[in-house]
KEVO-182393 format. One record per residue (C-alpha): residue in three letters; x, y, z. Coordinates in steps of 0.02 Angstrom, whole numbers. Example, Ala and Ser with C-alpha at 12.3 -4.5 7.8 and 13.67 -1.06 7.14 Angstrom:
% KEVO-182393
residuo:px:py:pz
ALA:615:-225:390
SER:684:-53:357
This chain:
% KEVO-182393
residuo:px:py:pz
UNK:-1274:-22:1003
UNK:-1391:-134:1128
UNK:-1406:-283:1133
UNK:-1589:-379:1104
UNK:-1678:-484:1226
UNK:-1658:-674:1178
UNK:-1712:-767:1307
UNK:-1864:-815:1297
UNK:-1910:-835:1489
UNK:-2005:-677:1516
UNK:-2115:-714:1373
UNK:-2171:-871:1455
UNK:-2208:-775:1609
UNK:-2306:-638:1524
UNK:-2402:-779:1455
UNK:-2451:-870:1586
UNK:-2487:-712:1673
UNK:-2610:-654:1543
UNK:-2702:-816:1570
UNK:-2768:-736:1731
UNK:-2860:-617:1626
UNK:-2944:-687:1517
UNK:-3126:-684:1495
UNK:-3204:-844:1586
UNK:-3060:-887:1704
UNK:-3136:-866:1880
UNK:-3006:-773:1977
UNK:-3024:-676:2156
UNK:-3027:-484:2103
UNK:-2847:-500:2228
UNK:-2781:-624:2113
UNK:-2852:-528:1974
UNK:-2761:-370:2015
UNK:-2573:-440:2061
UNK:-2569:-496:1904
UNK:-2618:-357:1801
UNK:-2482:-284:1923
UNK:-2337:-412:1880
UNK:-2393:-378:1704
UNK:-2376:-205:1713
UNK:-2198:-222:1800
UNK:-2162:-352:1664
UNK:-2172:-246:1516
UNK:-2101:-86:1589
UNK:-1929:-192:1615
UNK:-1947:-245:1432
UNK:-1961:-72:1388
UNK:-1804:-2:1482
UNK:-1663:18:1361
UNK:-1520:-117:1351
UNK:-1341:-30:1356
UNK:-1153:-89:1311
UNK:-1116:-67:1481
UNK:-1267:-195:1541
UNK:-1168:-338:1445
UNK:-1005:-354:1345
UNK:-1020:-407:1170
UNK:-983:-599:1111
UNK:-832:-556:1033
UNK:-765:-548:1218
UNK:-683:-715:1269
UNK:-688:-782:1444
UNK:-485:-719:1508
UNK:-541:-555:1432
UNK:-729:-555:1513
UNK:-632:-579:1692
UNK:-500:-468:1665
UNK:-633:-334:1635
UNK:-712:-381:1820
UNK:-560:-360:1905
UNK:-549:-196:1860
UNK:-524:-90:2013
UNK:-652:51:1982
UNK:-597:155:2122
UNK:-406:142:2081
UNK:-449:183:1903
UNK:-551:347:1929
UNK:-451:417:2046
UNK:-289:407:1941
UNK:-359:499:1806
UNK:-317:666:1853
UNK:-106:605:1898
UNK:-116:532:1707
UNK:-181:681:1648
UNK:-76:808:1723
UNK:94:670:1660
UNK:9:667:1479
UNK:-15:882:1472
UNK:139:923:1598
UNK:244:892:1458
UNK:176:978:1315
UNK:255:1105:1232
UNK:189:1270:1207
UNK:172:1376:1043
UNK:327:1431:944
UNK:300:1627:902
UNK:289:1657:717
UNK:270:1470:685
UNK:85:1383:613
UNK:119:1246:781
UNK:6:1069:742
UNK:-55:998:913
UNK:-124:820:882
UNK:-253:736:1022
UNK:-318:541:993
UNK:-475:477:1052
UNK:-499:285:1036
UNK:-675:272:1129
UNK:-714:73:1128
UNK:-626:-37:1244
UNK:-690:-206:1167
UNK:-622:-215:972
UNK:-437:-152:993
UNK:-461:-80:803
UNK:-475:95:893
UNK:-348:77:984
UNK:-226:28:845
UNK:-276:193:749
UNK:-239:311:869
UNK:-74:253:907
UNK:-32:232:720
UNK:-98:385:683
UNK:-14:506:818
UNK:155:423:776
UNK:130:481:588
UNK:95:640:662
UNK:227:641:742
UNK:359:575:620
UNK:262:680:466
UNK:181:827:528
UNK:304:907:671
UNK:186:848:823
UNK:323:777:915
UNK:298:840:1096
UNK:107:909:1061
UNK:14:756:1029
UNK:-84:655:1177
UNK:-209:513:1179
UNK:-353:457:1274
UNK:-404:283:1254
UNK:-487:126:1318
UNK:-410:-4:1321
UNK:-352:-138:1441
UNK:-182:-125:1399
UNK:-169:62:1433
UNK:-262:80:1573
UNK:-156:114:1688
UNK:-42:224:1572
UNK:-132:341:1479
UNK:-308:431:1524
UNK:-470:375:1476
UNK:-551:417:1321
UNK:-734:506:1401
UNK:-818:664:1399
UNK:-743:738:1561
UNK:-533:699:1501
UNK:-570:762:1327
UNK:-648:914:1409
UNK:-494:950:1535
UNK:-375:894:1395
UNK:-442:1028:1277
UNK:-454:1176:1361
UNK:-270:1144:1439
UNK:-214:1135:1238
UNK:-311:1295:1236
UNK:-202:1391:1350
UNK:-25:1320:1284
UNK:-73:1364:1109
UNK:-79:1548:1016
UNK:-244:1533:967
UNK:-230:1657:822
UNK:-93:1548:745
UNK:-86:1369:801
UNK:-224:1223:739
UNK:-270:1062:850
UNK:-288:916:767
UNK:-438:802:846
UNK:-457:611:786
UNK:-610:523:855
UNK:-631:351:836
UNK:-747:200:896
UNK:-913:136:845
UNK:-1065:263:828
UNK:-1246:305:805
UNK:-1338:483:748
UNK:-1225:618:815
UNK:-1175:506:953
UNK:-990:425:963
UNK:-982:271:1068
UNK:-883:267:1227
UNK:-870:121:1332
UNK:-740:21:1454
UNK:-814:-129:1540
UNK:-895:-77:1707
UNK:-824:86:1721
UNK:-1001:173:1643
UNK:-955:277:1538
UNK:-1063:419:1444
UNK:-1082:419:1260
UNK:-988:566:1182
UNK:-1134:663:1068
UNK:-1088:809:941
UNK:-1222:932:1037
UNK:-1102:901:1196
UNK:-911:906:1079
UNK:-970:1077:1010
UNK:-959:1174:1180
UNK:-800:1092:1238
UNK:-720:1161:1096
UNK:-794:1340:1106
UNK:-753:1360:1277
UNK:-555:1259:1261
UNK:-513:1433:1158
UNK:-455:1335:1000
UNK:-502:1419:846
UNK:-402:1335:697
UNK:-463:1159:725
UNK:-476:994:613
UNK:-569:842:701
UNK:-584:708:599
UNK:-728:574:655
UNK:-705:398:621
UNK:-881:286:664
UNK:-1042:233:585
UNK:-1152:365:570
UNK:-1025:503:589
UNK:-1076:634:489
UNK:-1189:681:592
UNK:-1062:764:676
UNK:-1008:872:515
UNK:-1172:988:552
UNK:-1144:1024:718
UNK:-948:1047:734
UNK:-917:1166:576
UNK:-862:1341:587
UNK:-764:1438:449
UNK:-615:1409:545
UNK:-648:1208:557
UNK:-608:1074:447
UNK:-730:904:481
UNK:-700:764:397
UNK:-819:593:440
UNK:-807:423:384
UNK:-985:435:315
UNK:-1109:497:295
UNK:-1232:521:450
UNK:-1357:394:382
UNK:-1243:255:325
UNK:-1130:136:417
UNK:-941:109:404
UNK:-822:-43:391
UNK:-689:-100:473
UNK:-731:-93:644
UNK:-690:-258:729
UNK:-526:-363:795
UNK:-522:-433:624
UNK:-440:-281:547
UNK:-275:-174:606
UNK:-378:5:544
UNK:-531:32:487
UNK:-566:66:320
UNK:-562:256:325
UNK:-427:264:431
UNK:-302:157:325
UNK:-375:228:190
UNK:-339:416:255
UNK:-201:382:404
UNK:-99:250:346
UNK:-125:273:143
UNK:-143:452:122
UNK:-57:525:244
UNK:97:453:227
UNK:134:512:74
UNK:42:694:39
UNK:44:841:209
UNK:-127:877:106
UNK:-266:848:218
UNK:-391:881:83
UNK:-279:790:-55
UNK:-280:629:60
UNK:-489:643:95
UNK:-499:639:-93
UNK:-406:507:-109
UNK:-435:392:47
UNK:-652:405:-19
UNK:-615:348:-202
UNK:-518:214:-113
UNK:-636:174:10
UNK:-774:184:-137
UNK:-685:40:-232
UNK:-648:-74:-88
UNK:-857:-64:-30
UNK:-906:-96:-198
UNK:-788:-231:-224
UNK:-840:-326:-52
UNK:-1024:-272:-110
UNK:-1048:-146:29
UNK:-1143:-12:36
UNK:-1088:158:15
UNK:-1026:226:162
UNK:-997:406:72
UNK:-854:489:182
UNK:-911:665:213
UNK:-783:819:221
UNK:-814:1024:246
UNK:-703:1148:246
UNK:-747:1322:334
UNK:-712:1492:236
UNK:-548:1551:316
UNK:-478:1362:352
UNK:-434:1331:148
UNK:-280:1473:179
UNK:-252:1425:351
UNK:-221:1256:289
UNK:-97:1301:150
UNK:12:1393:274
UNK:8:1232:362
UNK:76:1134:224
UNK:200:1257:163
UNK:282:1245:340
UNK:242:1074:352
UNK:324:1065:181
UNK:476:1175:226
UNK:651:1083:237
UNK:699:1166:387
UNK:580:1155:545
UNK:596:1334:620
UNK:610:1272:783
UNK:745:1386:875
UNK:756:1282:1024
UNK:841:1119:909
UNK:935:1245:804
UNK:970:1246:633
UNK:1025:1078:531
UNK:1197:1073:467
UNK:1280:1001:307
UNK:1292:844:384
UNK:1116:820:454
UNK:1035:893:283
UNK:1136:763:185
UNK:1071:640:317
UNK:895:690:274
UNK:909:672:79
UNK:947:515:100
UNK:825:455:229
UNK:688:563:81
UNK:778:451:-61
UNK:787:272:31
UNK:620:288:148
UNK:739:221:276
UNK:838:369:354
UNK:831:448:505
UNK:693:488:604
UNK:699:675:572
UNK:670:652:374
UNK:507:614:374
UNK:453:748:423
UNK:592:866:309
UNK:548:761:132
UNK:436:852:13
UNK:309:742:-63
């Protein structure tokens, strides 16, 4: 994701610079010399990679451009590690004898709120549907959360994971990682303005995992190009799911859209109605199939693999997922009253908060 050279000043330089040269043209050998010199510097800065973090894209209006330079760097870095410690103080740790979901957001591009959007959409249905109430975190970048929840880089996602890793049992519990932002071959975009941010790359999300201690996990990667990362991250204790394949782009990725198309395809349409993680990739592809072919664009090809002991794993999952009562000792059990509350929230899709997660579907 660089942006090209337009201008078309240096050209005219290199130009009249080559004119020097040129067989015929009486220079001095000095003259001769600086500007094979000023050539050589020339081309060498043409050379040097643009990055996202050299200039913000043109989607970025002027009141957004400035708010991005008044960023205080300094403020920003060192808060990181109090909004880190607020967003893990209070998670809870693993219930014994119970299959315990932790869910952890990663919206990595500060520029096209789409990311944004997902992850907070998406851990709320986690926590309504899937009992992460109290284990789920985010990282993002964003303007508006800047000051309230950590960043979405390398080094957070690296401190947030191995903290999950010593909450959790690791023998029984499963982490649920959502990445999403724009991408490239087995690299995930990351960027926030000045701040300089790394790019997040598979080869570097594989040790972080290894080393957090979390064996049952399920990261889902939502980007062009993403299935690159399907290679590098699976284990037969893994579910990956990508939101193509690693040579094809995705859709959805701008301001103009709420989600992108896998995740309201997967998140929003899926998910919501099945606790089938497998069910909903099924689904949420033959969706996302249609709606390419019906905007005539090509095939992005979702890409999903499941490892050898993670099929079981996530059946047990489900079936407690599933299970009208919660198992969670510290709430106690649910009485007449509440379980008449919750068939009725199951029936009318407008009950309490607690039935989503209780109603079988």
């Amino acid at each position: 994701m660089s942006t090209p050279l337009t201008s078309a000043a240096p050209l005219g330089v290199f130009s009249r610079l080559m004119s020097y040269c040129l067989p015929g043209r009486r220079t001095s050998h000095g003259a001769l010399w600086l500007a094979i010199l000023c050539i050589l510097i020339l081309v060498f800065t043409l050379a040097l990679p643009d990055t996202d973090h050299a200039q913000m894209p043109a989607s970025v209006g002027a009141s957004e451009s400035s708010a991005y330079a008044e960023l205080n760097l300094e403020e920003i870095y060192y808060a990181q590690q109090t909004l880190l410690r607020h967003a893990t103080g209070s998670l809870l740790k693993h219930r014994p004898g119970i299959t315990d979901l932790y869910f952890v957001g990663f919206a990595g591009y500060a520029y096209e709120e789409v990311f944004l959007n997902e992850v907070q959409f998406s851990k709320k249905l986690f926590d309504d549907r899937f009992d992460t109430s109290g284990r789920s975190v985010m990282l993002t970048n964003s303007l508006r959360t800047v000051r309230s929840l950590p960043l979405a880089n390398g080094h957070n996602l690296h401190a947030l994971l191995r903290h999950i890793g010593g909450v959790i049992d690791p023998d029984e519990d499963m982490v649920f990682l959502f990445l999403t932002s724009h991408g490239a071959a087995e690299r995930l975009s990351v960027e926030f303005g000045p701040l300089g941010l790394n790019d997040l790359g598979a080869s570097a999300l594989k040790p972080m995992l290894d080393e957090s201690g979390i064996k049952w996990r399920i990261v889902v990667v939502s980007a062009c190009y993403s299935g690159g990362f399907v290679d590098a991250l699976k284990t037969d204790y893994s579910l990956i799911i990508s939101a193509s394949r690693k040579d094809r782009a995705s859709f959805g990725c701008s301001n103009d859209h709420d989600m992108t198309y896998f995740g309201k395809a997967f998140f929003s349409e899926q998910l919501r109605r099945s606790h089938s993680y497998l069910e909903a990739f099924e689904n949420a592809a033959a969706a996302i199939a249609a709606r390419e072919q019906q905007r005539g664009l090509p095939a992005s090809e979702p890409q999903i693999y499941v490892g050898r002991a993670m099929r079981a794993k996530l059946r047990e999952l489900e079936t407690r997922i599933d299970s009208p009562v919660s198992g969670d000792t510290t709430k106690g059990q649910l009485g007449p009253q509440d379980a008449t509350s919750i068939r009725a929230g199951c029936e009318s899709n407008e009950g309490p908060r607690v039935a989503a997660s209780h109603c079988k579907r």
